[in-house]
C-alpha positions in Angstrom: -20.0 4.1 -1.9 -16.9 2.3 -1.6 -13.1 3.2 -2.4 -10.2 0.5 -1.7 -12.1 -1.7 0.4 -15.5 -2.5 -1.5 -17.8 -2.5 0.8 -21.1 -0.9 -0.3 -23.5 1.6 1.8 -26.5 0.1 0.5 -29.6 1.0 -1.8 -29.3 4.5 -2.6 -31.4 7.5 -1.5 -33.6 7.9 -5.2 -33.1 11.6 -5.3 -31.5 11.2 -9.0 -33.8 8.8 -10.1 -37.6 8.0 -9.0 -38.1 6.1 -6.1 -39.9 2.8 -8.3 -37.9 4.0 -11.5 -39.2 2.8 -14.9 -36.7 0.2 -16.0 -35.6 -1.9 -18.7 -33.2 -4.4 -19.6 -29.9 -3.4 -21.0 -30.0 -2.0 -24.2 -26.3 -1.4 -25.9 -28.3 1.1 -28.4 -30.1 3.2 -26.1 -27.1 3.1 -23.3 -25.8 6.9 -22.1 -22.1 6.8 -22.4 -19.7 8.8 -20.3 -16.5 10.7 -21.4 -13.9 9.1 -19.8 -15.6 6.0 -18.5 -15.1 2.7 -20.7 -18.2 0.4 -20.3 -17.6 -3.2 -20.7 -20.5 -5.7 -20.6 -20.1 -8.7 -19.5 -22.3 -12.1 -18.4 -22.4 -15.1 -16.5 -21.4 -18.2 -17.5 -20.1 -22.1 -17.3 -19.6 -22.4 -13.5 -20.0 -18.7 -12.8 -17.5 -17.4 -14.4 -17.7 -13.8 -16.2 -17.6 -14.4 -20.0 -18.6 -11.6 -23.1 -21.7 -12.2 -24.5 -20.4 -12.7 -27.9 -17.9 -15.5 -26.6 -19.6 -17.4 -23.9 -17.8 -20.5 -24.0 -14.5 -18.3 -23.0 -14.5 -17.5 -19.5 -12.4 -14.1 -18.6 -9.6 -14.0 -15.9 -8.5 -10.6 -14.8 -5.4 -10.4 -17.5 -8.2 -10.6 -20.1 -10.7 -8.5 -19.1 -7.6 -5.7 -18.5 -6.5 -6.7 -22.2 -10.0 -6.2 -23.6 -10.8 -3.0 -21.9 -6.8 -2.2 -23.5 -7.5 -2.6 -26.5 -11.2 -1.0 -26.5 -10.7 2.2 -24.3 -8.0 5.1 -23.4 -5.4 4.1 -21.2 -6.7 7.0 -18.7 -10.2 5.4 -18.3 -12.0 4.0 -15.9 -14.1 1.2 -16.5 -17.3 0.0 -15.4 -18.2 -3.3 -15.6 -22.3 -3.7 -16.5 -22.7 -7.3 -15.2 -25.2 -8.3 -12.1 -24.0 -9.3 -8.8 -20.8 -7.7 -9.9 -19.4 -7.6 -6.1 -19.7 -11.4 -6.5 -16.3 -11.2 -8.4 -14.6 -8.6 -6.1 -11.2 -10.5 -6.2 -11.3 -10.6 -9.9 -12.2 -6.9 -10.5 -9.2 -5.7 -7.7 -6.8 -7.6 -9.6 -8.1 -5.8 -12.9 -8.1 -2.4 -11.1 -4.4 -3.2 -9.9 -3.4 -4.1 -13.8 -4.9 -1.2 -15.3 -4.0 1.5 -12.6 -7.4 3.0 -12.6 -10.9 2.5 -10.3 -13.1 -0.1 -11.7 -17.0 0.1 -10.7 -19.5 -2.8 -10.4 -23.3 -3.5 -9.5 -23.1 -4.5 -5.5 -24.2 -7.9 -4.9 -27.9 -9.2 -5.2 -28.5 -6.1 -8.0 -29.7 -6.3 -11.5 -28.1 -3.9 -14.1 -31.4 -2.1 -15.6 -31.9 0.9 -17.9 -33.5 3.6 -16.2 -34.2 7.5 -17.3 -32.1 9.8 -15.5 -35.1 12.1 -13.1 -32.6 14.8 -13.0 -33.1 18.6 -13.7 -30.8 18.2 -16.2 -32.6 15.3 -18.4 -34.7 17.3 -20.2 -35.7 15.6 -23.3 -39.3 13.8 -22.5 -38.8 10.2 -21.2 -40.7 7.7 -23.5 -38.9 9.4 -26.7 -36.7 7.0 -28.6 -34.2 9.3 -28.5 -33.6 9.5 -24.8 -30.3 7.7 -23.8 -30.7 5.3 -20.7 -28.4 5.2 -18.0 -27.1 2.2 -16.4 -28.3 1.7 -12.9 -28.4 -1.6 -10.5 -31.2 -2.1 -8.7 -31.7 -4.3 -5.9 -33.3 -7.4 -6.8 -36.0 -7.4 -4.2 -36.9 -4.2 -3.6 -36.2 -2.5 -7.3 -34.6 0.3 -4.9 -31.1 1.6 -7.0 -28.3 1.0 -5.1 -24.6 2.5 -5.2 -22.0 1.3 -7.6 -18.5 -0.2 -5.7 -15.2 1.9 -6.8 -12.6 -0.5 -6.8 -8.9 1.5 -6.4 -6.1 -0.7 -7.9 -5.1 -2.4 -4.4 -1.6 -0.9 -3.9 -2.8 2.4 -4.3 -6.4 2.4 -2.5 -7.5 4.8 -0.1 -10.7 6.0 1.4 -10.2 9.5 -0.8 -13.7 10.1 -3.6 -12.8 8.8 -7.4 -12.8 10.9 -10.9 -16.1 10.3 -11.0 -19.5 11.1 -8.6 -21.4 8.2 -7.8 -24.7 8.9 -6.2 -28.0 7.5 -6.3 -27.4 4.4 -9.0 -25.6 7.4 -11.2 -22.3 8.0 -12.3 -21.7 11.3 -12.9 -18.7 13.3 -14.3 -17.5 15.5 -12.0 -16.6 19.4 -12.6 -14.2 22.2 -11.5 -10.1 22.1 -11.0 -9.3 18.2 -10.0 -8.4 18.7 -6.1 -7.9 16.3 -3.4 -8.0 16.7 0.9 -5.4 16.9 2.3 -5.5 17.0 6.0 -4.1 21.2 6.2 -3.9 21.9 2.5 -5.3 20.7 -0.9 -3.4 18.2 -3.5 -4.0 19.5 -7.3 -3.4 16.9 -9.9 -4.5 16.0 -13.6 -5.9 13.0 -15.1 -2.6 11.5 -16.0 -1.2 11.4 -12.2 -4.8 11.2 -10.5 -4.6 7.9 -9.2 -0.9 7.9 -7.4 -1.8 11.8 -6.4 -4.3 10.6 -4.2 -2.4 7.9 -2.5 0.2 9.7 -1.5 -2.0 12.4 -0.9 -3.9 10.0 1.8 -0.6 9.1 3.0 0.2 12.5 4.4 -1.0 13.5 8.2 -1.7 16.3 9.8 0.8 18.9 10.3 1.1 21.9 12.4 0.9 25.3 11.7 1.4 25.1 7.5 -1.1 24.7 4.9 0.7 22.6 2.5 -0.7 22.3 -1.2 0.5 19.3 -3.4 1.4 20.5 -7.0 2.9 19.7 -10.1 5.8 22.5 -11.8 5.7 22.5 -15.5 7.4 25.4 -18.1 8.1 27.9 -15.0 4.5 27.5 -13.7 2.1 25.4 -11.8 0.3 22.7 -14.0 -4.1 22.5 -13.2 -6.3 19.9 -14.6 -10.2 20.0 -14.5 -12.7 17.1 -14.4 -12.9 17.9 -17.8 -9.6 15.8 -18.9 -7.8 19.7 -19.8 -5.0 21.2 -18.3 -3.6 24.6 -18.1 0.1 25.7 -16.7 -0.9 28.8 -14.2 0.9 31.8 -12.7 1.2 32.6 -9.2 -1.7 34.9 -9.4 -4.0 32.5 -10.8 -2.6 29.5 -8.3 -3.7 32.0 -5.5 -7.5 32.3 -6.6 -7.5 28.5 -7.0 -6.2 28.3 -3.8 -8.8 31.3 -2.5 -11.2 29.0 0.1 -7.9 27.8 2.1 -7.1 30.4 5.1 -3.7 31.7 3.8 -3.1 35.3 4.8 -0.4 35.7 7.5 0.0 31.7 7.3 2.6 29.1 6.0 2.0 27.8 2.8 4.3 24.7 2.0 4.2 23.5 -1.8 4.8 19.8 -2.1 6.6 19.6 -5.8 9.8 19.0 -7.8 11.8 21.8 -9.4 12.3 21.8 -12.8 16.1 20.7 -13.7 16.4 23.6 -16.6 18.0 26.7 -15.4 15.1 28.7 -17.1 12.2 26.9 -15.7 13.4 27.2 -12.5 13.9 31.3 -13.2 10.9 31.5 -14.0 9.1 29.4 -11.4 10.8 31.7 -8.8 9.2 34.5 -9.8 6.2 32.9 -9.6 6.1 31.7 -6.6 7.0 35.0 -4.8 4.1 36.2 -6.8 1.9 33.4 -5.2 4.0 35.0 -1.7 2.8 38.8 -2.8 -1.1 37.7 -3.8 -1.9 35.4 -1.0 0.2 37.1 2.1 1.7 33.7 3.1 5.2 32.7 3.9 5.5 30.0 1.0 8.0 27.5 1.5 9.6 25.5 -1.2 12.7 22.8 -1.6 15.5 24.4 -2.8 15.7 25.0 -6.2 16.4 22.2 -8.0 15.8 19.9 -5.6 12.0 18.2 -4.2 9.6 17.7 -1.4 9.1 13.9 -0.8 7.0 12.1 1.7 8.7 10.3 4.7 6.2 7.7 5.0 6.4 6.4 8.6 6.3 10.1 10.0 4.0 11.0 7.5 5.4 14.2 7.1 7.6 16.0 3.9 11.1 16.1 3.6 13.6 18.4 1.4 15.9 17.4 -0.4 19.0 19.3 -2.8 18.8 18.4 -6.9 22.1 16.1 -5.9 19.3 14.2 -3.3 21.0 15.2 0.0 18.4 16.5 2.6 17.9 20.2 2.4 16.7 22.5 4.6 13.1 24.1 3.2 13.2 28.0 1.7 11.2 30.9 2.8 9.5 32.9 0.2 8.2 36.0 2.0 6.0 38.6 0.7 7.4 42.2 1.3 4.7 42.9 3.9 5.0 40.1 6.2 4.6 41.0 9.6 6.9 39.5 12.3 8.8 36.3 12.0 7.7 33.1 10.6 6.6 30.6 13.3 7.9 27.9 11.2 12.1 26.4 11.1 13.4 24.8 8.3 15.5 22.3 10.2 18.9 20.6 8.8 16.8 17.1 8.3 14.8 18.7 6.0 11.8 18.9 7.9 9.1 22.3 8.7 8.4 22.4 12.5 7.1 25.0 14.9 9.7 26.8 16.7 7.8 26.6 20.0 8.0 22.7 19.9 11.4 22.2 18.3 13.9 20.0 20.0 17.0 18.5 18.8 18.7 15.3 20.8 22.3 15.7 22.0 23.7 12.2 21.4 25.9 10.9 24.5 26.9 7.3 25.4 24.6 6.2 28.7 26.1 5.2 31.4 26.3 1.4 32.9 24.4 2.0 36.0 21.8 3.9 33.9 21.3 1.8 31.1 18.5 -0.1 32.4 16.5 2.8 34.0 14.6 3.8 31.1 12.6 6.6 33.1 16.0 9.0 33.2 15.7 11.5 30.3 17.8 14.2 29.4 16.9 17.2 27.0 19.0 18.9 24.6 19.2 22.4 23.8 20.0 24.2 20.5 23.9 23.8 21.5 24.8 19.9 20.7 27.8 21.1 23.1 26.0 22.1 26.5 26.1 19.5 28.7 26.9 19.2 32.3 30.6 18.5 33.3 31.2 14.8 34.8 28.2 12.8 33.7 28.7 12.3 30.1 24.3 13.2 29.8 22.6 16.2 29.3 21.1 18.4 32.2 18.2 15.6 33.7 14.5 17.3 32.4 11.5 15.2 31.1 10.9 14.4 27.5 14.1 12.4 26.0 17.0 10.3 26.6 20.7 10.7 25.5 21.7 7.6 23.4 25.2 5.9 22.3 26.7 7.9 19.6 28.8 5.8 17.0 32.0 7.0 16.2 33.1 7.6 12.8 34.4 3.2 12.1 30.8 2.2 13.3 32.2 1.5 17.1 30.4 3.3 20.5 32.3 5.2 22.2 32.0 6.1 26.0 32.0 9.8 26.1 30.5 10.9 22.4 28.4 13.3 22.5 26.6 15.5 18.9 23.9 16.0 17.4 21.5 13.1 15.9 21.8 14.5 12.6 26.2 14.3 13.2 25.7 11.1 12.9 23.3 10.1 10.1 26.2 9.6 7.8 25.6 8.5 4.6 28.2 5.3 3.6 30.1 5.6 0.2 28.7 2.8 -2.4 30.3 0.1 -4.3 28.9 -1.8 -7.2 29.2 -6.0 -6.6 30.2 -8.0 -9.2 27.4 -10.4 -11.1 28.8 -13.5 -9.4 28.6 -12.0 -6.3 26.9 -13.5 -3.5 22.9 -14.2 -3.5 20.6 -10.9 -1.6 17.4 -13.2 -1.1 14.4 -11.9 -2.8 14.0 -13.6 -5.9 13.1 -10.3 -7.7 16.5 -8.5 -6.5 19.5 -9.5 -8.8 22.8 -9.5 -8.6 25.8 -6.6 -9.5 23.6 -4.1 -6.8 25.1 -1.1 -5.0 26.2 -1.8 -1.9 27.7 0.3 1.4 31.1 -0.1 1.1 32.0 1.1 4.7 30.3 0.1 8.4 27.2 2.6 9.5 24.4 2.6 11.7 20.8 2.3 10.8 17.3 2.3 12.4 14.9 -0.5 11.7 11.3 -0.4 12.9 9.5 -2.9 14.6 6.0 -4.4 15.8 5.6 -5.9 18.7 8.1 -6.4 21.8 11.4 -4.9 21.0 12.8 -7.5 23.2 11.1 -10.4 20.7 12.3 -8.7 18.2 16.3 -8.4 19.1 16.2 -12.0 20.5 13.9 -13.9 18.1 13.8 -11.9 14.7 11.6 -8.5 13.1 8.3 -9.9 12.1 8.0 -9.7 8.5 5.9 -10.8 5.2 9.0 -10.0 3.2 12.6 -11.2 2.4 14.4 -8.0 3.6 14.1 -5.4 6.4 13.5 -1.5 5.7 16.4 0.6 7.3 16.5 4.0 7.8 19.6 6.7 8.4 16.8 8.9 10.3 15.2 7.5 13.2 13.0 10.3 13.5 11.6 9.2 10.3 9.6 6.3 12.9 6.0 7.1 14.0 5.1 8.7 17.3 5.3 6.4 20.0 6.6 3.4 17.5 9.7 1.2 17.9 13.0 1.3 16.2 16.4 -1.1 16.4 19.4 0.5 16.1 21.9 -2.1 14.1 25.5 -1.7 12.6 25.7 -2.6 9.0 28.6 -4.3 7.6 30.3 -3.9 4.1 27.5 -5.2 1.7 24.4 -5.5 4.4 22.7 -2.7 2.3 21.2 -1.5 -0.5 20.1 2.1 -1.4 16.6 2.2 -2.3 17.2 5.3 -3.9 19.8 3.2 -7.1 18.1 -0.1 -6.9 18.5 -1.8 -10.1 15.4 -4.6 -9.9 12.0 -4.3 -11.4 10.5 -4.1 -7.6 6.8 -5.3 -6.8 4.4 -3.0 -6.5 3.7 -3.5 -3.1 6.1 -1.9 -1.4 7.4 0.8 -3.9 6.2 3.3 -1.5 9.4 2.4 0.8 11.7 3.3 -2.3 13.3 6.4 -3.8 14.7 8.3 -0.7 18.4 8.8 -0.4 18.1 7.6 3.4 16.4 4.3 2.7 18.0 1.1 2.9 17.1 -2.7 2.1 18.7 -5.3 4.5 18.2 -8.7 2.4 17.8 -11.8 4.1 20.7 -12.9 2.5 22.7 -10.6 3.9 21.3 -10.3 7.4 24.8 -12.0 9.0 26.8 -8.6 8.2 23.9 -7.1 10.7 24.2 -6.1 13.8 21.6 -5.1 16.5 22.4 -2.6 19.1 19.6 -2.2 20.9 15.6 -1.0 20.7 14.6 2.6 21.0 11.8 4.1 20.7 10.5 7.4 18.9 8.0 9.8 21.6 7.7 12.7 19.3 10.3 14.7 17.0 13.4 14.4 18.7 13.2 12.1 21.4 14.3 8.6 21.5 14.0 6.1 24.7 16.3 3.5 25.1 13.6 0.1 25.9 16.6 -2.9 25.5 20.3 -2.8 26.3 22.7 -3.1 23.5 22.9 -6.9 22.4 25.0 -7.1 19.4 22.9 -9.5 18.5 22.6 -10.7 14.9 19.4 -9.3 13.0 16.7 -11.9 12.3 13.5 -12.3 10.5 10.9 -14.1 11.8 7.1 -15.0 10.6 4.4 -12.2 10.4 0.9 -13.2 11.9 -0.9 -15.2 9.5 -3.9 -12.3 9.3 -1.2 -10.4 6.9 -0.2 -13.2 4.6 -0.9 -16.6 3.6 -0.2 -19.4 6.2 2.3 -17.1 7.5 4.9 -17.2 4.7 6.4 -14.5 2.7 5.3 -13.2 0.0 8.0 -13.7 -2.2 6.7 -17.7 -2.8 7.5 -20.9 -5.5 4.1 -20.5 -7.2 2.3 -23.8 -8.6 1.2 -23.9 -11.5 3.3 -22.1 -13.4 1.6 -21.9 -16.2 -2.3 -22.7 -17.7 -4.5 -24.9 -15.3 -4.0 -28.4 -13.6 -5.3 -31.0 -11.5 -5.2 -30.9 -7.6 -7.2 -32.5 -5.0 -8.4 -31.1 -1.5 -9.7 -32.6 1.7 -12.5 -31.4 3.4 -14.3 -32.4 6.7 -18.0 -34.1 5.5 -19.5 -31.6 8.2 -18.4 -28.2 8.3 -19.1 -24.6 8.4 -17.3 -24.5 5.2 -13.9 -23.8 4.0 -11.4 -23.0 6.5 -10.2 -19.3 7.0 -7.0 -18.2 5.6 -6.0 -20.9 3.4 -6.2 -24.5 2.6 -3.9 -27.6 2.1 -4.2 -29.1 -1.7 -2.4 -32.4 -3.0 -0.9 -33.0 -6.4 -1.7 -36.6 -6.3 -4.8 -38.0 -5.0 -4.9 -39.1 -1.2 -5.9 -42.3 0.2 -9.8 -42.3 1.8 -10.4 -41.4 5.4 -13.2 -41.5 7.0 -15.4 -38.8 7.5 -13.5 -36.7 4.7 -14.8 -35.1 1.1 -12.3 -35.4 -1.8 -12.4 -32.6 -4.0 -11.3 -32.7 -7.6 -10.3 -29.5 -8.7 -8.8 -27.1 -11.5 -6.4 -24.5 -10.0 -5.4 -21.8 -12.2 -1.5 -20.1 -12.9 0.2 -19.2 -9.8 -3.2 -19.4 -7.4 -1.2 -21.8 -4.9 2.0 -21.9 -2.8 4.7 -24.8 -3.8 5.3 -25.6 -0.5 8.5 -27.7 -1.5 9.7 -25.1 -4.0 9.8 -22.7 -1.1 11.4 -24.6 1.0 14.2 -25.2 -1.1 14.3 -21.7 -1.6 14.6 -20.6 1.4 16.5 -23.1 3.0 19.9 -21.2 2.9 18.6 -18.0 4.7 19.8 -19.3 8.1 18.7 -15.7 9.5 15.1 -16.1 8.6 12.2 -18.1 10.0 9.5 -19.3 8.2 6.6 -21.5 8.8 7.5 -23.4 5.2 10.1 -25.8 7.2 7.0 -26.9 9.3 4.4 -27.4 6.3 7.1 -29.3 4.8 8.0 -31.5 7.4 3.9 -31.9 8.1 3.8 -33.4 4.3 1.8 -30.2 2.9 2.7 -29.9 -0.4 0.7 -27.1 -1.8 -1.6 -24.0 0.1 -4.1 -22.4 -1.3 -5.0 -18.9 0.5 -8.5 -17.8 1.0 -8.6 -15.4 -1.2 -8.4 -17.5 -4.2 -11.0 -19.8 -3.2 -13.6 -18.4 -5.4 -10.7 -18.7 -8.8 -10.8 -22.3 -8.0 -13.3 -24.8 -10.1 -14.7 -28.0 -8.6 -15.0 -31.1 -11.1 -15.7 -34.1 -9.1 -16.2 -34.6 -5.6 -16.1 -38.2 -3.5 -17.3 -39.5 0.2 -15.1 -42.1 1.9 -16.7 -45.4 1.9 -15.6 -49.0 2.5 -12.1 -47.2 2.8 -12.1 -46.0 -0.8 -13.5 -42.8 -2.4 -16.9 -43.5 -4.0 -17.9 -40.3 -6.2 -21.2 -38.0 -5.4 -22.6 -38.0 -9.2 -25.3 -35.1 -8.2 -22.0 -33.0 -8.5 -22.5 -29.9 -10.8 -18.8 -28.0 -11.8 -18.9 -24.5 -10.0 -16.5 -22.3 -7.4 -15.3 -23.7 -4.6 -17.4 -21.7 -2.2 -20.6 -22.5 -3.4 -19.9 -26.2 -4.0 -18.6 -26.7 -0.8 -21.3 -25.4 1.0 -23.8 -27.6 -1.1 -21.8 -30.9 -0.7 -21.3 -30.9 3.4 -24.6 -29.8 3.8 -25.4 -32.9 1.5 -23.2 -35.6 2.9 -25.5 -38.3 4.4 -25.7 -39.1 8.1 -23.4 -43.0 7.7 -21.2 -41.4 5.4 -20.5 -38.4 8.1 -20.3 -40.8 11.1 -17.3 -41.1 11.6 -14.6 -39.0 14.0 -12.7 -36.8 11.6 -9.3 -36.8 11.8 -7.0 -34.2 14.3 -5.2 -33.3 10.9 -5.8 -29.7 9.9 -7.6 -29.6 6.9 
């Protein structure tokens, strides 16, 4: 089975259905359908394309198929597509999982969608009846073995966690009991409405010590269930606790990952019941403060309190009256549950010249921010972390500060701009944002060398940097910059006012969360590179620079050609003409992505022309984006050197297969002389026929050293 990434397991085991089943082909009348699962048959046709059977001369692109299963099914379906060789069309079936925000499931590749008789205790009406249904089953195409069907999760919410449904043995199944996902100390409960995000952000959440945590939803003073079934009920704290009955609770931490309700009864009443969840299970439960909510700090993968006003908050204990001992759990002032044997919290102190380069002298702070040794300006020397600059209150360092991290995590007061206020960068983001108003520090992670990254830019696919108040927000053992903001560097997340892709919505919504836009990266200033070793400890890896913060190009593995993602897409609108030159001997298409031309180029030897049809949007306007772009002095890009090279449009490899060749040509007596055996089809598959076709005289010659 497969979940975000579509790879298959292979032929199935046969235990739900004979081994050699009896099969048919599909039969709309006789076809077993499944609550909750909208079926949508579909076929090949001109050039490969997926078309409906009752409208084969209109091929489908993944806007369509999401409008047809729209306007056919419940927006809380998911949808299986009964086409053969369904994994043949993986791209296009993603895309339609993303649109729809639910799982999509296809036949793997090299199966046949047959009719087969579920074999199952639980079929008992005698097979050979006509009134048996038939379930829907691909079987391998050589050995007539049933294989698994591929669960495709909308791509910005995929993770390796099981779908709504079981799939086992060539049969989807509806699944039964209270809806419940893993998490890694605890159990996320959702309903069919918030299924999908539950279990991202569900995988999103690591391992914790000490505390079960469950993930739940508060609705009219209670805790709302939902069963496989598609029903929900609101439950008591009694009936939470025998939901909750296989998880090892007695004596333990229990910490609730929900939202409070904002009406004053609600909330009443939801007290009560979760010290009745306290009473019945004997754990210490631990809730936001009323009002307020639990959200996830994504880079420590870890949860965070916060007030109803969306300050951090310290956690509550809810303590059943026979609890023995102390909790071994501290709600700290960041908002965070840790163990009280490994708590630490960093005294913040200036470090000293002659010190500043000797990264292996730590310092550790104790519970009083003010105990440190007379004359040194650091903390008493033990192993495990290292005293860093401390800002003072107008953004300067000062030579003898000395707090606590979370003294200095202060918050800047807003300002909305004005509409004719200067561009941010991003396309998407317009103008008249909230902006600091005041100088403050942030923390900015990194990849890769902190030293590359303060001298030549943070490598990134995207036209802003992430910032965070928190740098204990940063993964174990990660890399941070620490960089002073100027008035209008930053943007809350928290009060952006943008429709914001999908992709990275998961950075959004925290009160401590910051966009840097490109645009705005010369108010920036770097201070140096840290880096996180555990909660609480920062080690200084790069003296302070003042340094302007940069943006430089992500590897090429995580985007196309190595620009950003925010792009001048070509066409913009139906489908046009483009041409593409290939070497006449190859492999096949080159990986990653692939130079296309507008106008057709003149013959070179040892060189295919390909005359193709390129879809909306499917390539990279390699001049657009360079206009675009142009202005962000603070941001490098590899679009200056494609447009200096003459490239004028890039295709990426993952829209090869949306791409239709018409005509092809080999270079001959320095002119293009067309290959009439041509049939239209996919790039892939043309490609591989025409190169491996390209006669011996026509091939002979050196290619060129261009890149292709």
């Amino acid at each position: 089975m497969v979940h975000g990434s579509g790879r298959a397991t292979g032929p199935a085991d046969g235990h739900g259905l004979d081994r050699v089943p009896a099969t048919r082909r599909f039969d709309p009348r006789r076809h077993r359908r499944i609550a909750g699962l909208f079926d949508l048959w579909l076929a090949p046709g001109p050039g490969g394309r997926l078309v409906v059977p009752t409208a084969p001369d209109r091929p489908l692109d993944a806007r369509a198929v999401a409008t047809l299963v729209r306007r056919g099914g419940d927006a809380a379906q998911d949808v299986r597509i009964l086409a053969d060789d369904g994994a043949r069309h993986l791209d296009l079936f993603t895309e339609v999982a993303g649109l729809l925000g639910h799982d999509v499931l296809v036949s793997p590749d090299g199966s046949d969608i047959r009719h087969a008789t579920d074999r199952t205790a639980g079929a008992t009406t005698p097979p050979g009846t006509d009134v048996v249904p038939l379930d829907a089953v691909p079987l391998d195409r050589v050995t007539r073995q049933p294989m698994d069907w591929l669960v495709l999760q909308p791509p910005d919410l995929a993770t390796p966690l099981p779908g709504w449904f079981a799939v086992d043995d060539g049969l989807v199944r509806p699944r039964t009991g209270v809806v419940g996902l893993p998490l890694p100390d605890g159990l996320a409960l959702a309903t069919r409405a918030d299924f999908v995000t539950r279990r991202a952000t569900a995988h999103r959440l690591g391992a914790s010590t000490g505390v079960v945590t469950v993930a739940v939803t508060a609705r009219s003073g209670g805790f709302l269930v939902g069963d496989y079934s598609g029903t929900q009920a609101v439950h008591g704290g009694d009936r939470l606790a025998a939901l909750l009955g296989d998880l090892p609770l007695y004596g333990a931490d229990l910490r609730l990952w929900l939202t409070w309700p904002s009406d004053a009864d609600e909330q009443a009443r939801l007290r009560t019941q979760v010290a009745e969840l306290a009473e019945t299970t004997g754990a210490t439960v631990w809730t936001p403060p009323a009002g307020g909510r639990a959200d996830l700090v994504d880079d420590r993968r870890d949860l965070r309190a916060f007030d109803p006003a969306g300050a951090v908050a310290a956690w509550q204990a809810h303590r059943p009256r026979y609890a023995d001992g102390a909790s071994t759990l501290d709600a700290t002032p960041e908002g965070l549950l840790v163990s009280r044997r490994e708590r630490q919290r960093i005294a913040v102190a200036a470090v000293p010249t002659a010190e500043a380069g000797d990264a292996a002298v730590d310092g550790t702070a104790t519970d009083d921010p003010t105990a440190l040794p007379t004359g040194t300006g650091l903390p008493a020397p033990t192993p495990g972390s290292i005293a860093v600059a401390s800002p003072a209150v107008d953004g300067t360092v000062t030579g003898d500060a000395t707090a606590t991290l979370a003294g200095s995590l202060r918050r800047p007061a807003l300002v909305t701009e004005n509409r004719r206020a200067a561009d941010y960068g991003p396309p998407w983001l317009r103008r008249g944002q909230q902006v600091n108003a005041e100088v403050f520090e942030a923390f900015v992670l990194i990849e890769g060398d902190p030293a590359s990254a303060v001298t030549e830019g943070v490598p990134s696919v995207e036209l802003f940097l992430a910032a965070f108040l928190d740098p204990r927000s940063a993964p174990t053992g990660g890399d941070l910059l620490r960089v002073r903001v100027g008035p209008g560097g930053a943007i809350p997340t928290g009060v952006l006012r943008s429709h914001v892709p999908a992709r990275f919505r998961h950075v959004l919504g925290g009160p401590d969360t910051y966009l840097l836009p490109a645009a705005r990266l010369d108010r920036v200033r770097v201070l140096g590179a840290l880096r996180s070793e555990g909660f609480g400890r920062l080690r200084s890896t790069v003296e302070t620079t003042d340094e302007p913060l940069r943006i430089r190009p992500a590897p090429t593995s995580r985007s196309v050609a190595g620009l950003p993602q925010d792009v001048r897409r070509w066409p913009g609108f139906g489908t046009r003409q483009a041409y593409a030159l290939l070497p006449a001997r190859s492999r096949g298409l080159p990986r990653g992505w692939l130079p296309l031309y507008q106008q057709r180029p003149v013959a070179r030897p040892g060189r295919l022309l390909l005359e193709v049809r390129v879809p909306a949007g499917r390539t990279v306007d390699v001049d657009a984006t360079h206009a675009m772009v142009s202005g962000l002095r603070l941001v490098r890009t590899r679009v200056e050197r494609l447009h200096r090279a003459g490239v004028p449009l890039v295709l990426g490899s993952r829209s090869y297969d949306r791409i239709v060749v018409q005509r092809a040509y080999r270079a001959q007596a320095g002119g293009w002389q067309r290959i009439t055996e041509v049939v239209p089809g996919p790039l892939p598959s043309a490609v591989a026929g025409l190169q491996s076709a390209v006669p011996d005289r026509a091939a002979g010659a050196r290619p060129s050293a261009e890149p292709t």
